[in-house]
N, CA, C and O of each residue as an XYZ file, in Angstrom:
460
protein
N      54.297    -69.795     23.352
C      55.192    -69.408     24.416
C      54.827    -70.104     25.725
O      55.781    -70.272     26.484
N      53.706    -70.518     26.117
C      53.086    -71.180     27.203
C      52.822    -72.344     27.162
O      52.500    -73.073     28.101
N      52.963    -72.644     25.859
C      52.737    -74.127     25.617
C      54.089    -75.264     26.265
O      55.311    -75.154     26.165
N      53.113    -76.489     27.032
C      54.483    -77.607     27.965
C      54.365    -76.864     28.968
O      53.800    -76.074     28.212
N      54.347    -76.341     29.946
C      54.542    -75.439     30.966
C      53.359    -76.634     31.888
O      52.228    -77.027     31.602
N      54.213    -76.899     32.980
C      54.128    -78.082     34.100
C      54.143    -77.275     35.213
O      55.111    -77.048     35.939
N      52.249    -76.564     35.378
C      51.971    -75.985     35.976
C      51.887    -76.232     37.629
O      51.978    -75.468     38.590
N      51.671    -77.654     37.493
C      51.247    -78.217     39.433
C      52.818    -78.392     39.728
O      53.222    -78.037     40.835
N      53.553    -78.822     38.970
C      54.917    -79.004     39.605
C      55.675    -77.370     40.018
O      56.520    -77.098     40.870
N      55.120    -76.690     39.241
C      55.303    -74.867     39.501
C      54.444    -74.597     40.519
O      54.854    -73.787     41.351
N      53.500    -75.000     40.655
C      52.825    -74.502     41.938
C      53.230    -74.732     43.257
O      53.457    -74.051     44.257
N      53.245    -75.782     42.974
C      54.163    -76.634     44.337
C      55.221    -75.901     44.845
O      55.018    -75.211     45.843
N      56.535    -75.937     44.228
C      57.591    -75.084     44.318
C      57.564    -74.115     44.515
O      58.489    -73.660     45.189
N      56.477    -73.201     44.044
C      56.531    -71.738     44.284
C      56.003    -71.298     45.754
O      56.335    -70.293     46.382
N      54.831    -72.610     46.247
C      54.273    -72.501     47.578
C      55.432    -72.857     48.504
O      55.439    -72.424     49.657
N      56.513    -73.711     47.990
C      57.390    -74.013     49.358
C      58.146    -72.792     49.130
O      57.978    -72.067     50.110
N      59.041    -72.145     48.113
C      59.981    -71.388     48.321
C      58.722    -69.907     48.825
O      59.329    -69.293     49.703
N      57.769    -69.430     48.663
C      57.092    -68.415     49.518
C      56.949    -68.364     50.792
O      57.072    -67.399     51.547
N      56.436    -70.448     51.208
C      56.628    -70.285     52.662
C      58.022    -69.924     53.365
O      58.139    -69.307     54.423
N      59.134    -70.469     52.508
C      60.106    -70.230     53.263
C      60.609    -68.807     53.754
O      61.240    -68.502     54.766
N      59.953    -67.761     52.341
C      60.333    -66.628     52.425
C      59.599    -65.910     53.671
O      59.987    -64.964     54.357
N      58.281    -66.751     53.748
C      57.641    -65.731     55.060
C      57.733    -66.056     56.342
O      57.308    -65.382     57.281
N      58.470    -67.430     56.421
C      59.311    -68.141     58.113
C      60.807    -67.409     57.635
O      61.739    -67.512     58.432
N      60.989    -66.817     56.596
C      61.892    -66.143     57.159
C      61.714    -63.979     57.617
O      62.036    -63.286     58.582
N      61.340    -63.831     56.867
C      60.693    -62.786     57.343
C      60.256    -62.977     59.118
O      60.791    -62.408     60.069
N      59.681    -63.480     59.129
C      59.154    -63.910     60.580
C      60.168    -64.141     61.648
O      59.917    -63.646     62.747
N      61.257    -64.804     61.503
C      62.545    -65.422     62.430
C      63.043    -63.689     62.769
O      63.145    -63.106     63.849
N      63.367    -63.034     60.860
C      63.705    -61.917     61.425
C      63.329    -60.670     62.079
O      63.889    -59.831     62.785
N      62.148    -60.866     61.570
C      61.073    -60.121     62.939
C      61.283    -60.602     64.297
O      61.010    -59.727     65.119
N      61.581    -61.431     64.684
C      61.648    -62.228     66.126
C      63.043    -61.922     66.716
O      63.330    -61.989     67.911
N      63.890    -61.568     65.681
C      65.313    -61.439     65.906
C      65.401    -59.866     66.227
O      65.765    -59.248     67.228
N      65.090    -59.611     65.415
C      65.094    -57.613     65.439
C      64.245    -56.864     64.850
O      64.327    -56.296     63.760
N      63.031    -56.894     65.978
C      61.925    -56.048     65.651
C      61.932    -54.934     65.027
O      61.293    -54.691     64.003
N      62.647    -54.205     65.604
C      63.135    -52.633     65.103
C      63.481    -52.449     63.553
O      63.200    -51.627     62.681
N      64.114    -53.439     63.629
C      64.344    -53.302     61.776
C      63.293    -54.095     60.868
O      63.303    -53.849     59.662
N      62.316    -55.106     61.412
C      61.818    -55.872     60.744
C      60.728    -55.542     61.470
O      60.109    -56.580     61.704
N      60.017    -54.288     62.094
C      58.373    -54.378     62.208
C      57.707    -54.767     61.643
O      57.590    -54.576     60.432
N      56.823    -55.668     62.554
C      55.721    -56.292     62.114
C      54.311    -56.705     63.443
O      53.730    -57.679     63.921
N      54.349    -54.942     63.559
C      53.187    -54.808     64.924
C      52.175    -54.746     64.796
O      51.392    -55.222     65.618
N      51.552    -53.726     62.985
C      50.310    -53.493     63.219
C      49.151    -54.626     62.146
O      49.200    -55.851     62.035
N      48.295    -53.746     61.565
C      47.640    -55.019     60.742
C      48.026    -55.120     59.323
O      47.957    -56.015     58.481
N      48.629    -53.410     59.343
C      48.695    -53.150     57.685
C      50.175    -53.782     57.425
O      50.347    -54.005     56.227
N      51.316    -54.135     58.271
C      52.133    -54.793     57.814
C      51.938    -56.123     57.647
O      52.424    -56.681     56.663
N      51.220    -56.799     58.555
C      50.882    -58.014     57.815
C      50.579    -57.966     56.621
O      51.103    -58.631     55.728
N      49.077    -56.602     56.421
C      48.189    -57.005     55.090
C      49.607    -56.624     54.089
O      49.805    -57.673     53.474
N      50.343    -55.917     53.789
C      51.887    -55.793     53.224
C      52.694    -57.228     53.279
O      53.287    -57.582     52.260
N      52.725    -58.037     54.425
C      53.392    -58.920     53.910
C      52.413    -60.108     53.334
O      52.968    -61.145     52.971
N      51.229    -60.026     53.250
C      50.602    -60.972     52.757
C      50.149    -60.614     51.481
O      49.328    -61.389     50.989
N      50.502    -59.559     50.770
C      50.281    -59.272     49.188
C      51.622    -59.450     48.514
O      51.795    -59.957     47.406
N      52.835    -58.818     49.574
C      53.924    -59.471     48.922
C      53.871    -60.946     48.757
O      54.133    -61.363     47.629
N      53.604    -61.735     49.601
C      53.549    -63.150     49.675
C      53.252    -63.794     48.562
O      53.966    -64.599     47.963
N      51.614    -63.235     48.142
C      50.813    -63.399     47.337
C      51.565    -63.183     45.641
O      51.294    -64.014     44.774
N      52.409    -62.113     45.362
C      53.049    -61.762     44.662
C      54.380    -62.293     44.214
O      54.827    -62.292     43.067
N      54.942    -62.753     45.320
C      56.215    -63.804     44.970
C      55.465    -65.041     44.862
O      56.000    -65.921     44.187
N      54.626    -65.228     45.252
C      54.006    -66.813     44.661
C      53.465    -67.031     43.339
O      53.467    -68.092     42.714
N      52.954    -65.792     42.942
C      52.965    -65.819     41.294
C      54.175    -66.044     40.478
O      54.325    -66.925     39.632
N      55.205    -64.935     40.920
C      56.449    -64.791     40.361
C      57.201    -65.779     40.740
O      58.270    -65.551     40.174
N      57.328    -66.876     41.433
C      57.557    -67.726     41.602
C      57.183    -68.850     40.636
O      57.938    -69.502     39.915
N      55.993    -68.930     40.761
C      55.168    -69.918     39.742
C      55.445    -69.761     38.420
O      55.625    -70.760     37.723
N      55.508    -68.643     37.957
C      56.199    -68.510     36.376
C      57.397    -69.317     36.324
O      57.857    -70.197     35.595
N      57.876    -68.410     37.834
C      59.606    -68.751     36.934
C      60.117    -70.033     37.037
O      61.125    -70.416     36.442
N      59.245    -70.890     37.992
C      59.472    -72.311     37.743
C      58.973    -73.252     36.973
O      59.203    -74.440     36.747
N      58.231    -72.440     36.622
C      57.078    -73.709     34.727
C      57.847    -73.306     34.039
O      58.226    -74.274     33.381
N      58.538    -72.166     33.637
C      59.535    -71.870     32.277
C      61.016    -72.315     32.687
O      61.842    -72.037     31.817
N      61.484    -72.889     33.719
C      62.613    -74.077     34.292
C      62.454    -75.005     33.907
O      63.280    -75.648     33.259
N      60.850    -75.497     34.323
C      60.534    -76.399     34.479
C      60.707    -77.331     32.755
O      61.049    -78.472     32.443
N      60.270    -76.131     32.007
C      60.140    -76.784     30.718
C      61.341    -76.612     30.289
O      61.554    -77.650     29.663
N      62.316    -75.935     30.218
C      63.208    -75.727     29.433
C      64.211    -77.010     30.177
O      65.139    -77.437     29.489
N      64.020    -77.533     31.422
C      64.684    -78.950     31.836
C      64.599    -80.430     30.792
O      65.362    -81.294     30.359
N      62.738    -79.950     30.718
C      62.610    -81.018     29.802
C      62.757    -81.200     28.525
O      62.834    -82.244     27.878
N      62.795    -79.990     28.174
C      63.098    -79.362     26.616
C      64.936    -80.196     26.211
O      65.602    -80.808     25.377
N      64.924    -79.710     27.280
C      67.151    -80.007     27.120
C      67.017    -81.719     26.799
O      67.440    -82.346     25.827
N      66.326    -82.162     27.902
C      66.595    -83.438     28.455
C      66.202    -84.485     27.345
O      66.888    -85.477     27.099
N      64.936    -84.139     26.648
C      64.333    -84.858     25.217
C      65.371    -84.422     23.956
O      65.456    -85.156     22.971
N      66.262    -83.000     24.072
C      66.592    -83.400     22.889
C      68.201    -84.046     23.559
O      68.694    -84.846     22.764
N      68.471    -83.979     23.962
C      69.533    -85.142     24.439
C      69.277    -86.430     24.477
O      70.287    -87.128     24.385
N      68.308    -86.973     24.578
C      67.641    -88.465     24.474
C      67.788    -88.495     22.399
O      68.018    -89.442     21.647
N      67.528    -87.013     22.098
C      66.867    -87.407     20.226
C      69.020    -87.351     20.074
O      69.471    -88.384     19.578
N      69.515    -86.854     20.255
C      70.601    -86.820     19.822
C      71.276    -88.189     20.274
O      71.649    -88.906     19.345
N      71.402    -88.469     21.053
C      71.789    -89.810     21.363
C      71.954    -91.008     20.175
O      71.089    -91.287     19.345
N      73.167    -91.588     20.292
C      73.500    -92.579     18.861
C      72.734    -93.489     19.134
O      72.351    -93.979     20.197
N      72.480    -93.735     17.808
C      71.456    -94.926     18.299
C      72.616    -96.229     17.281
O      73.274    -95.974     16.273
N      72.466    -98.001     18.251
C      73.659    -98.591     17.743
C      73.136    -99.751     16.676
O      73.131   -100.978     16.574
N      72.595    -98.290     15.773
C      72.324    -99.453     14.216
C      74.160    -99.227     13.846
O      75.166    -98.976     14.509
N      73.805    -99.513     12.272
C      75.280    -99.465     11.388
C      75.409    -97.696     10.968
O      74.647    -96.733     10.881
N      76.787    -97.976     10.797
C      77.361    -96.694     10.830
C      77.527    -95.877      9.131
O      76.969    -96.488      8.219
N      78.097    -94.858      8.843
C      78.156    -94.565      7.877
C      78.822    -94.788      6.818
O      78.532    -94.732      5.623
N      80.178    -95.166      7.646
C      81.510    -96.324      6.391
C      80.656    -97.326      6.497
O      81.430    -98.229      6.178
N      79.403    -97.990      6.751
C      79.029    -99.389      6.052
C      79.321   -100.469      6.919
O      78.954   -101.606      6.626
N      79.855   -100.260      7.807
C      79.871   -101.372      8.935
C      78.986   -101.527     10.042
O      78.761   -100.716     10.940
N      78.440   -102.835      9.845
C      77.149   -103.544     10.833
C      77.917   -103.278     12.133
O      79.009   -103.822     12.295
N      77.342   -102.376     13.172
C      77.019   -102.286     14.194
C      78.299   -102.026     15.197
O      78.374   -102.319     16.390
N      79.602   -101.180     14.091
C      80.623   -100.753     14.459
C      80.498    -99.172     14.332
O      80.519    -98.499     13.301
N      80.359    -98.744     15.692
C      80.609    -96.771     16.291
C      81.664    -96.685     17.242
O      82.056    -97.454     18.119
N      82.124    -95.267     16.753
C      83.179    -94.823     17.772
C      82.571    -94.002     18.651
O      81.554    -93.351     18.413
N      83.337    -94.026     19.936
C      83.097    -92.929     20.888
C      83.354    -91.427     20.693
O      82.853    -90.521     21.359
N      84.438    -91.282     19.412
C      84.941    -90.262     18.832
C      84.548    -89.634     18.054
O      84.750    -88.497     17.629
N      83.801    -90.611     17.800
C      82.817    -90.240     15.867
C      82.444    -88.331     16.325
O      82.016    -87.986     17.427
N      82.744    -87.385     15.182
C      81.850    -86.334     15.576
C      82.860    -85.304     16.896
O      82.588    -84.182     17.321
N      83.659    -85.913     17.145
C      84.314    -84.524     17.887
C      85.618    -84.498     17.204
O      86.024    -85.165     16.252
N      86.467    -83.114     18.256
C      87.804    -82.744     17.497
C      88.499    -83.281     18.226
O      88.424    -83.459     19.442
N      89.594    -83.716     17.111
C      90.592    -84.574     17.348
C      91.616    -83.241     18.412
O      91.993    -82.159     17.961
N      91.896    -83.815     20.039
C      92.887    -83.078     20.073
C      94.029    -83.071     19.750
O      94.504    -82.010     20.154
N      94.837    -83.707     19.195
C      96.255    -84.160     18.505
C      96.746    -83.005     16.723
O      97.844    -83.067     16.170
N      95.891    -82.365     16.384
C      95.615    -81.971     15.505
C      95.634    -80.414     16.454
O      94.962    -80.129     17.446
N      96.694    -79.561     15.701
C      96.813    -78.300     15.268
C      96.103    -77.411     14.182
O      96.289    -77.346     12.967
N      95.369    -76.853     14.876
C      94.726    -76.105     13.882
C      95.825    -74.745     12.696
O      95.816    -74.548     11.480
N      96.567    -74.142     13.773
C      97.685    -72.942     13.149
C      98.431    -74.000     12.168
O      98.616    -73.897     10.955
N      98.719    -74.809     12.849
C      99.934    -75.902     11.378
C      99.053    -76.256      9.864
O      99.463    -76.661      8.777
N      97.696    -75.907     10.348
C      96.675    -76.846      9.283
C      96.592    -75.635      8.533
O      96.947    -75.572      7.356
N      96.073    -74.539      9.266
C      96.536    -73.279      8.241
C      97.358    -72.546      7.519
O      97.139    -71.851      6.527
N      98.592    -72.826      8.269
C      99.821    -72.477      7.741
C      99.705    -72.979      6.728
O      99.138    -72.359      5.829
N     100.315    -74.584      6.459
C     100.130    -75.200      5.329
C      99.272    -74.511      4.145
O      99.597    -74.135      3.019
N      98.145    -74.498      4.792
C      97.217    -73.830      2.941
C      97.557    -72.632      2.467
O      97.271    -72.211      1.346
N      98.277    -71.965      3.454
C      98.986    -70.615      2.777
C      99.839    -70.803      1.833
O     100.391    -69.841      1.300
């Protein structure tokens, strides 16, 4: 479950989006004390465990982004055609179409019929 998890690139991220959270906390303390006290010591020591706490939760939740980006991104590289020869037997002739649905094609008419 932890395995791939691109821990310094999670760390990173989690330290900028915390700082941002505590310059903002801060602006709104500056804006409206009354609702956003932050006079004595124990609200600091409060906002500096929250801090501490979204920077963990932070850090998770961006290594399990982080991987599941790269997870997507490799198997989109493995799925990707590769331009050997194709399956009717022709050297180095693929369609762009190969593999999807035709939109021109009714599905209700296709069923009808087999009734």
């Amino acid at each position: 479950m932890f395995e791939g998890l691109n821990w310094r690139h999670a760390l990173k991220r989690a330290a900028i989006f915390t700082g941002i959270w505590v310059a903002l906390v801060y602006v709104m303390h500056t804006i409206n004390p009354k609702l956003f006290r932050l006079g004595g010591s124990e609200d600091f020591l409060v906002l500096a465990l929250n801090a501490v706490l979204f920077f963990f939760l932070y850090a998770a939740f961006f290594a399990f982004v982080e991987r599941r980006k790269n997870r997507t991104q490799k198997n989109a590289q493995e799925k990707k055609p590769k331009s050997g020869p194709s399956e009717t037997g022709e050297e180095g002739v693929t369609s762009k179409y190969r593999g999807q649905v035709n939109p021109n094609t009714s599905r209700k008419k296709a069923s009808r019929r087999r009734r």
